[in-house]
Structure formats: structure tokens, C-alpha cells
C-alpha positions in Angstrom: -45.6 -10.8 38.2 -44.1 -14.5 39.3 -41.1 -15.8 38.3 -40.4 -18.3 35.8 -38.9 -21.4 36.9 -35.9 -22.8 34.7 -36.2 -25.7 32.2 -34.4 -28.7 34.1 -32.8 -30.7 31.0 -31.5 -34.0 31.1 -27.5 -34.0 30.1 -24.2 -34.6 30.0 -20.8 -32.6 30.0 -18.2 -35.7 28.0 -14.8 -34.6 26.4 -14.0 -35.8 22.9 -10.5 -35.6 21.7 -9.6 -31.8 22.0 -12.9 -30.9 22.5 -16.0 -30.8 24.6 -19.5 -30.4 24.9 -23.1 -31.1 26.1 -24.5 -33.8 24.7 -28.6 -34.8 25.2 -30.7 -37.0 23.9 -32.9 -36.0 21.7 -36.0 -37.2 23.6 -35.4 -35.3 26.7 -35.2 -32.1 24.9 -38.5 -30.1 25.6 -40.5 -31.4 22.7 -40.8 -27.8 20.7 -37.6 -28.3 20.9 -37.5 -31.9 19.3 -37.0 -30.7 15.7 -34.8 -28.4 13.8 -35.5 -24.7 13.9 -35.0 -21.3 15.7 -36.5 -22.9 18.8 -34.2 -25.5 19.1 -31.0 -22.9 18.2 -32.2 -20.3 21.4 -32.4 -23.5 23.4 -28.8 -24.8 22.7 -27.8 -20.8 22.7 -28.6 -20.3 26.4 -27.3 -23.9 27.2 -23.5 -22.6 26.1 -24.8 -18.8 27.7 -24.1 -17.1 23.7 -24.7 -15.0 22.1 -21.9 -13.2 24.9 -20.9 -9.7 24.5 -18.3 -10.6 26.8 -16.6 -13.5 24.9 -16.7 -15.7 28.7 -19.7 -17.4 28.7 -20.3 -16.7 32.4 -23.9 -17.8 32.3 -23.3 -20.8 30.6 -21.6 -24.5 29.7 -19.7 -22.9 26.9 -15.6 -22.3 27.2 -16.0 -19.4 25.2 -13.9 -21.0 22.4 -14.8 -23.1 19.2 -13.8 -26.3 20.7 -15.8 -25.5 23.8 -19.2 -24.4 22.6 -21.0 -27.4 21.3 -23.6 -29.2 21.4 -24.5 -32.4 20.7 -27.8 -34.3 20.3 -28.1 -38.1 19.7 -31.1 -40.2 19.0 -32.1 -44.0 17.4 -30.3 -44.2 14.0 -33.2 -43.5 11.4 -30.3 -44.9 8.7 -30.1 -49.2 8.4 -27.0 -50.7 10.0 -26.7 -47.7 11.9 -26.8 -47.5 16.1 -27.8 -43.6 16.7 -27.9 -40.7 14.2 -25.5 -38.2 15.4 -26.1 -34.4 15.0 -23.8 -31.7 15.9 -24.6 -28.0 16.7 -21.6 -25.6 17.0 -22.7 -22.5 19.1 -21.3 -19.1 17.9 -19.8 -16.8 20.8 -20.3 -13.6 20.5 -23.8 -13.7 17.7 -26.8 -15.3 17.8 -26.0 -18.5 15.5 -26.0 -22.3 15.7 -23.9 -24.0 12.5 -25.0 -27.3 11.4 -23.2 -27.2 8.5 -20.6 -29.9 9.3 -19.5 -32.1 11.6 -17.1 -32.2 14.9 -14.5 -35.0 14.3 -13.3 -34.9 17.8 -16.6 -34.7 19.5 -17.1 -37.9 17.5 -15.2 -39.7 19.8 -17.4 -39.1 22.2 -20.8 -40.3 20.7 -19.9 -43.7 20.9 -19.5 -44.1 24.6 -22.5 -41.8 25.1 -24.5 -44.5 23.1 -23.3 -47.2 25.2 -24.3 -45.6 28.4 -27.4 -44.2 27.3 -28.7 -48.0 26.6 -29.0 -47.4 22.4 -26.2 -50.4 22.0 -28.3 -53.5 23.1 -26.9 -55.2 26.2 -26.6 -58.7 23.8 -23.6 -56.7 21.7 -21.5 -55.3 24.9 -19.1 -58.2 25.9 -17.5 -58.2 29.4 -14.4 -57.2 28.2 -13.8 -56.3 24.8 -14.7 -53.7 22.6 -18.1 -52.3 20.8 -17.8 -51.2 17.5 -20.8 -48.4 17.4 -22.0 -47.8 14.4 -22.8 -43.8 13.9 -24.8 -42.0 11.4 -23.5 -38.3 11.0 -26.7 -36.7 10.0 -25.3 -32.8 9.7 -23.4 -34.2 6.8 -25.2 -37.9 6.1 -22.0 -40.0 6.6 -20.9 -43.3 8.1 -18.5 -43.2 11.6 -17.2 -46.5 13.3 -16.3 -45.8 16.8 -14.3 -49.1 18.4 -14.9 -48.1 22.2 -13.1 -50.0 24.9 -15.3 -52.4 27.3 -14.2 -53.0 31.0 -16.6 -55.3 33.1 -19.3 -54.8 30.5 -18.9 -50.3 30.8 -17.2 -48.0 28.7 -13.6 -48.2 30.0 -12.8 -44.1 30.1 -9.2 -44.5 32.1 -6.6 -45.8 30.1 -2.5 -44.7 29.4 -3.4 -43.1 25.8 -2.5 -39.7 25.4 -3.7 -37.4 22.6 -1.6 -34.1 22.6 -4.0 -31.0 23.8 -5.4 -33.3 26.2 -4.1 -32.6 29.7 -4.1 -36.6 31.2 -4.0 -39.7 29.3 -7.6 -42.1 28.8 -8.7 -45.1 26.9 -7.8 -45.2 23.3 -10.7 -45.0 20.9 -10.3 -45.4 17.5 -12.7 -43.5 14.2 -13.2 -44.9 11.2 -14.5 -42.1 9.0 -16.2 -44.3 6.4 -16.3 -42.4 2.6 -15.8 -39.3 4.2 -15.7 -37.2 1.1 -18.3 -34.8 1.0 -20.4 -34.2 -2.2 -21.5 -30.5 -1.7 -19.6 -28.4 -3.4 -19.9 -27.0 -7.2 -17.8 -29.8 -8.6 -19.5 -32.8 -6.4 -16.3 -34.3 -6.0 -13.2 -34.3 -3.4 -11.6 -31.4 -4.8 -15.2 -29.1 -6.1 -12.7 -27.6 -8.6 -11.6 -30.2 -10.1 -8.0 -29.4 -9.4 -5.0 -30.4 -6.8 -4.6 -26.8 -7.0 -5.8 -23.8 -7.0 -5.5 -20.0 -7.6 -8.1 -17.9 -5.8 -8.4 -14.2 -6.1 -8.3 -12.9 -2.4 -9.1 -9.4 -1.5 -6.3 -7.1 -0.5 -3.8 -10.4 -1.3 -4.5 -11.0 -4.8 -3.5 -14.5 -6.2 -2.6 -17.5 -3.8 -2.6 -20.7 -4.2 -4.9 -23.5 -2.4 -5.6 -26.9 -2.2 -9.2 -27.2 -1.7 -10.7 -30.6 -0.3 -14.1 -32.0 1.2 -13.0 -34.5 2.9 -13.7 -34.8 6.6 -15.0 -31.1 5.8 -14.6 -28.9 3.5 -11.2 -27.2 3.5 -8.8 -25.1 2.1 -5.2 -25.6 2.7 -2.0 -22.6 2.1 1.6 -22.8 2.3 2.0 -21.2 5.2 5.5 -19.0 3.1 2.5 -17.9 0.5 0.7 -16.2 4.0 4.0 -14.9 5.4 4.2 -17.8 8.4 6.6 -20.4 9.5 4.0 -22.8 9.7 5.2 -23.3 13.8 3.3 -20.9 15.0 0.9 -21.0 18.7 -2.6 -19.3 19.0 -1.1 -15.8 20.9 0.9 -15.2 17.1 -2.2 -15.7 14.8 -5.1 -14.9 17.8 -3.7 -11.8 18.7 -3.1 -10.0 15.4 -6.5 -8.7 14.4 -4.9 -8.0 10.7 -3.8 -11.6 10.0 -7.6 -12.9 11.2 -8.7 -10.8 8.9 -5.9 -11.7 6.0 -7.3 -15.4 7.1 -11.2 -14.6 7.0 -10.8 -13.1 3.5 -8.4 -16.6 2.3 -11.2 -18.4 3.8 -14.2 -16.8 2.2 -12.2 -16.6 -1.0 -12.1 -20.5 -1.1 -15.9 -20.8 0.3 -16.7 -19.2 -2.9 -14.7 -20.9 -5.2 -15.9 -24.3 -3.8 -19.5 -23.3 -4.3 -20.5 -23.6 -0.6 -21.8 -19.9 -0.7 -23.4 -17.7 -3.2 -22.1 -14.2 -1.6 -19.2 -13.4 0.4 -21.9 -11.8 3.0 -23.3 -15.6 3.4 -19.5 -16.5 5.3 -21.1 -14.8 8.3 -24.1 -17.6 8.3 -21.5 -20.2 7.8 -18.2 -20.3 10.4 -18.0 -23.6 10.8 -16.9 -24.6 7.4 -15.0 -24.5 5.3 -12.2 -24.5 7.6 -9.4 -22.8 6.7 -5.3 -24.6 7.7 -1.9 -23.3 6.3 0.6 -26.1 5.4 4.7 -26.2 5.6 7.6 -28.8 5.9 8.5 -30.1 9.3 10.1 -27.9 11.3 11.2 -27.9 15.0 9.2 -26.0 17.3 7.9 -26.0 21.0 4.4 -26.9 21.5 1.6 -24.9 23.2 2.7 -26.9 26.9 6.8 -26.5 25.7 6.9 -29.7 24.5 10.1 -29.9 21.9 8.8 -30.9 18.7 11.5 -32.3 16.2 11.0 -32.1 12.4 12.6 -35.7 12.9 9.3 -36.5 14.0 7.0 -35.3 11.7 6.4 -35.2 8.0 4.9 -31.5 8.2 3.2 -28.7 10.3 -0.1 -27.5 9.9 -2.1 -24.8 11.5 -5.8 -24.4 11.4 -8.8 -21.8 11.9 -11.9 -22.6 13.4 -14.4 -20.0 13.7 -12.1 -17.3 12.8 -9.2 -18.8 15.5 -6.3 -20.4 15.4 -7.7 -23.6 17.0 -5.4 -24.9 20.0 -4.6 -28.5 18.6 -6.3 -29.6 15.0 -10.2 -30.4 14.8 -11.1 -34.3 13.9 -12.6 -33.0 11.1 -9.6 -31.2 9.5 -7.5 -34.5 10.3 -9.7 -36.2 7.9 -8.9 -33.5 5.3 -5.3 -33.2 5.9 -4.8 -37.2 5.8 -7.0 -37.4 2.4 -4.8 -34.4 0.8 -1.4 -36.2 1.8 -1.9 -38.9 0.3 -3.0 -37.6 -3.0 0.5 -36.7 -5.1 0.5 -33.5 -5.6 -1.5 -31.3 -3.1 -0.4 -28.7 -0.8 -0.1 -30.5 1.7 1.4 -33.6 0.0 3.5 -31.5 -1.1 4.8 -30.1 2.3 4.9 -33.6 3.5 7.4 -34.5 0.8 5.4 -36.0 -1.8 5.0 -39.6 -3.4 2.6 -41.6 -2.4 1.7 -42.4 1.5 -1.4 -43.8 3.6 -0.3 -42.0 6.6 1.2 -38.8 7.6 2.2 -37.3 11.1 1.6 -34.0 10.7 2.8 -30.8 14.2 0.1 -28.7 15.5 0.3 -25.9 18.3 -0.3 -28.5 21.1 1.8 -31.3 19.8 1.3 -34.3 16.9 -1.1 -36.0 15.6 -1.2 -39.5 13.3 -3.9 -39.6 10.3 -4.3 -42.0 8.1 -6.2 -42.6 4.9 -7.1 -44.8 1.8 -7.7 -43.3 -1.6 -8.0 -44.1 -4.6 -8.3 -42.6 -8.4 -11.6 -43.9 -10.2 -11.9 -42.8 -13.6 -9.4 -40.1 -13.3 -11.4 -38.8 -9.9 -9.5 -39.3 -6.4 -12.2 -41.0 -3.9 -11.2 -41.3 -0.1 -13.0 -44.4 0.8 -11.7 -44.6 4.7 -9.6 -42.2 7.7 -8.9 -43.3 10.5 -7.2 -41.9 13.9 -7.5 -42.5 17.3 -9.0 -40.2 20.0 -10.3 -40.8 23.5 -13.4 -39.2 25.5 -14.3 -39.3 28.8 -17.5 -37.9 30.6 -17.2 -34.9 32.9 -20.5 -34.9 34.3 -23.8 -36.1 34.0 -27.4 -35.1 35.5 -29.5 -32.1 34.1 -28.7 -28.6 32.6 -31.1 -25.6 33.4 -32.5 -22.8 31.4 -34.7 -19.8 32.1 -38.2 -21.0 31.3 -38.5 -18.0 29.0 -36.1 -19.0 26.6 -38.1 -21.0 24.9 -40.8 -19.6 22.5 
């Protein structure tokens, strides 16, 4: 019997915020592979080398974490006043699973230059030196992201001196605009599905805690981090390690996945890890970051901590930026509530790998709070470029 050749892809390995993955376009995938479906999902699978029994992804582009198995696929925007649609696929580790159920904030910041270099920004709009404002449609969850990317001699400038903590070396800044980023989905079709700042769900094993639960950015449910018995200043090896308090989390997270009307059964949370995400909020405290950077409550208006497919993520997803920037400035959240409260358009919020500064613009509209903008800054950078390869046999 002879041996199958491998698939030779077209693609490229770019950095976005505290995150990376392989991005293509969608008309170099192999064409069966051109449109949503199980195909497509075993493709992108054996791309990142999951499902991996050995949590590594040795035979693959994946990191073998959640901000390091993605995928990202980018085509002509089908949306008016749009550049390129933007879809996102995050690859599960250790099961058999794409999640298309939301987007990748940080990953965002990557679309942009990929656009720019991939020719979908006509050469008319792309001064000498300047900046091009690219104009994204997120199709995973149908919303609007401006991404200002810096122009050097008419190419994406990628070097730069701005540094976004997680991030080992500094790049070009590039700012988001998340336009209207609330998300409609959930049982009450509003920002907060409940219809409340605050919430009491029934957990499992816990019995009543409160949450603030928000779809903005993505769907999220925010603790006080005292409610879950934490400081709030906590690193990955605390939370990662302790197969108990992923658990504790899990149930907290399903418990408000419920509640918001994003899933029918608690069995259906295994079929959706991506979102909601799931953060714990407290006041600013001093703590030492992930690379023993000295935080100061000084510096901050609170601490947050975040899961991402059931881990403590190492920095703070784009996404969940959105989310905690909407609930702060809404009086009377959580996580307004850790930040001080009163009113406020932008919060600085710790995370395990350092700070982070969110902003965003709400509004009350016949007694409903509407988000109409976020923004932060990220930067992105490509890693490399050419063609991936899979075993011929992984497709159908």
C-alpha cells in the first residue's frame, strides 16, 4: 500500500496580544474544507496536532494551552463597509472539538495586519507612513472591530517600543475598537441576559453566590474572588494546579451558562468551553506578577482573574477585557464594585502577568445599559509565514 503525501497548506504563525495562532485564508484551504462542518474541524484539529492525550501537542502548531491553540481563517468581508470577515476557531486539547462560539479579542489584533499583507486592504488606502484603519467583520459572533494598524514605508510596522504585559518584547502599538460589542444571545437579549447587575446562582456543592453576568466582549460571569475563597492575586500554579478549585470553577461557570440561557443542560458545557468565560473580581491589591514584576494597588483600580477553557489564563483574554471594561463602568456590578464604584469610562484592572487598560462607553436607554464602544491597545507580529502540512488522510 503507498503512502499518502501530506496536504501542503498555505499559512501563517502571527502573535496577537497574549496569544497566538495560525491564521489562513480561506481560499487556500482545500476546498471541502471551504465551509463550516466536521471537515473543516479535523482539518484545523490536526493543524494544532489535538485531540492530544498527552496535553503537548508534539505533532502539531498548537502550545498546548488555550491561548495557543487557535485558528484563524480570514476571507473578503461578505458585510458592507467591512474589509474581511473574520472567523475564529478555538481548538480543544485534549478532545476532539473546535468552538466557534465566540470570539478571540487578542487574536483580533492580529487580523488587521494579516489583511494588509494578504492584499484584502487596496493599495489606494495604505499611505506611506501612517496608519490603516481595517475594518473587521467578526462573523463567530456578527460584530464590528476597527483595527488602527501602524504603516512604515507603505508595510505593516510590527517593531515598535509598546509593551503589553504577558508579552515577552515590546512591538508596534495597535489599537481595537470593539464597535457595540454587546452580545444579544442570551435568554434576556440584553447586556446582562438576567436583567440584573447581580445575580444569585445555585451552584452545585457551593450553594448560593453571587454573579455579575455580562455579554459584552463575550459572555461572562464575574465573582468576588472572597465569595470563592481567593485573594484575587493569585498566578496560574495556585488555581492550575488544584484539580478541586477547577472543578469549584467549572461548576460556577456552568451554573451561570445556564442561567444566561447559553445552554439548555449542564451536559451541553462540554460542547461549549470557550464561552462563557468565567473571571473572579477583588479590590487592588499588591502582588508580584507571573515574571516578578511588583504590582502596586497604587496602580490599579482592581485585580481580576480569569478561566479560559477550564484554566486560569496567563494574562486576560481581549475578549474578557471587553467584559470587564463594560461591567466597570456600569454602577453597581461586581466588578464596579471592586473597582470602587461611581461612574468611570476606564478602569486598570492586575492580572497574573501584569496590567491591563480597558476602556468603554455605555449608556442606559430606556432603563437598559447598552455598551456602544471598548477600546484597548494590543500589538501583533508575525512569527512565520509559508505552508503548514497535514497527513493527506485527514481529510474525509
Amino acid at each position: 500500500m503507498g503512502e499518502l503525501a501530506q496536504l501542503k497548506i498555505p499559512a501563517t504563525y502571527m502573535r496577537g496580544g497574549t496569544s497566538k495562532g495560525v491564521f489562513f485564508r480561506l481560499q487556500d484551504l482545500p476546498e471541502s474544507a471551504r465551509m463550516p462542518g466536521a471537515t473543516r474541524d479535523a482539518l484545523l484539529m490536526r493543524v494544532i496536532g489535538s485531540p492530544d492525550p498527552y496535553g503537548k501537542h508534539t505533532d502539531g502548531m498548537g502550545g498546548a494551552t488555550s491561548s495557543t491553540s487557535k485558528c484563524v481563517i480570514i476571507a473578503p468581508a461578505t458585510k458592507p463597509d467591512h474589509d474581511v470577515d473574520y472567523l475564529y476557531g478555538q481548538v480543544s486539547i485534549d478532545s476532539a472539538f473546535v468552538d466557534w462560539s465566540g470570539n478571540c479579542g487578542n487574536l483580533s489584533a492580529a487580523v488587521g495586519p494579516f489583511a494588509i499583507a494578504q492584499g484584502f486592504i487596496p493599495a489606494e488606502r495604505i499611505p506611506l507612513n501612517g496608519s490603516v484603519t481595517v475594518r473587521i467583520w467578526q462573523a463567530n459572533i456578527g460584530k464590528t472591530i476597527l483595527a488602527h494598524v501602524p504603516v512604515t514605508n507603505g508595510q505593516v510596522q510590527e517593531t515598535g517600543d509598546f509593551e503589553l504585559d504577558g508579552v515577552s518584547f515590546p512591538a508596534a502599538e495597535i489599537v481595537l475598537e470593539f464597535i457595540d460589542p454587546s452580545d444579544d444571545e442570551g435568554e434576556g437579549g440584553s447586556m446582562f441576559p438576567t436583567g440584573n447587575l447581580i445575580d444569585e446562582l445555585e451552584v452545585p456543592g457551593m450553594g448560593k453566590l453571587k454573579a455579575t453576568m455580562i455579554t459584552a466582549g463575550i459572555p461572562t460571569v464575574f465573582v468576588d474572588a472572597a465569595d470563592v475563597g481567593y485573594a484575587g492575586t493569585e498566578l496560574q500554579a495556585t488555581i492550575n494546579e488544584d484539580k478541586a478549585a477547577l472543578a469549584k470553577f467549572e461548576a460556577i461557570r456552568i451554573a451561570g451558562a445556564l442561567r444566561m440561557g447559553l445552554i439548555k443542560t449542564a451536559e451541553e458545557a462540554a460542547t461549549r468551553q470557550h464561552t462563557p468565560k468565567l473571571a473572579f473580581v477583588a479590590p487592588p491589591r499588591d502582588y508580584l506578577s507571573s515574571a516578578g514584576k511588583q504590582i502596586t494597588a497604587s496602580a490599579i483600580d482592581l485585580n481580576v482573574r480569569a478561566l479560559s477553557m477550564g484554566k486560569l489564563h496567563h494574562a486576560m483574554m481581549g475578549t474578557a477585557s471587553v467584559a470587564i471594561a463594560t461591567a466597570a463602568a456600569v454602577p453597581g456590578t461586581l466588578v464596579n464594585l471592586a473597582a470602587g464604584g461611581g461612574a468611570r469610562e476606564r478602569v486598570c484592572f492586575g492580572h497574573p502577568s501584569g496590567t491591563l487598560a480597558v476602556g468603554a462607553s455605555v449608556a442606559q436607554v430606556e432603563g437598559q445599559w447598552q455598551v456602544t464602544r471598548a477600546v484597548m491597545s494590543r500589538s501583533a507580529r508575525v512569527l512565520m509565514e509559508g505552508a503548514v502540512r497535514v497527513p493527506a488522510d485527514t481529510l474525509p
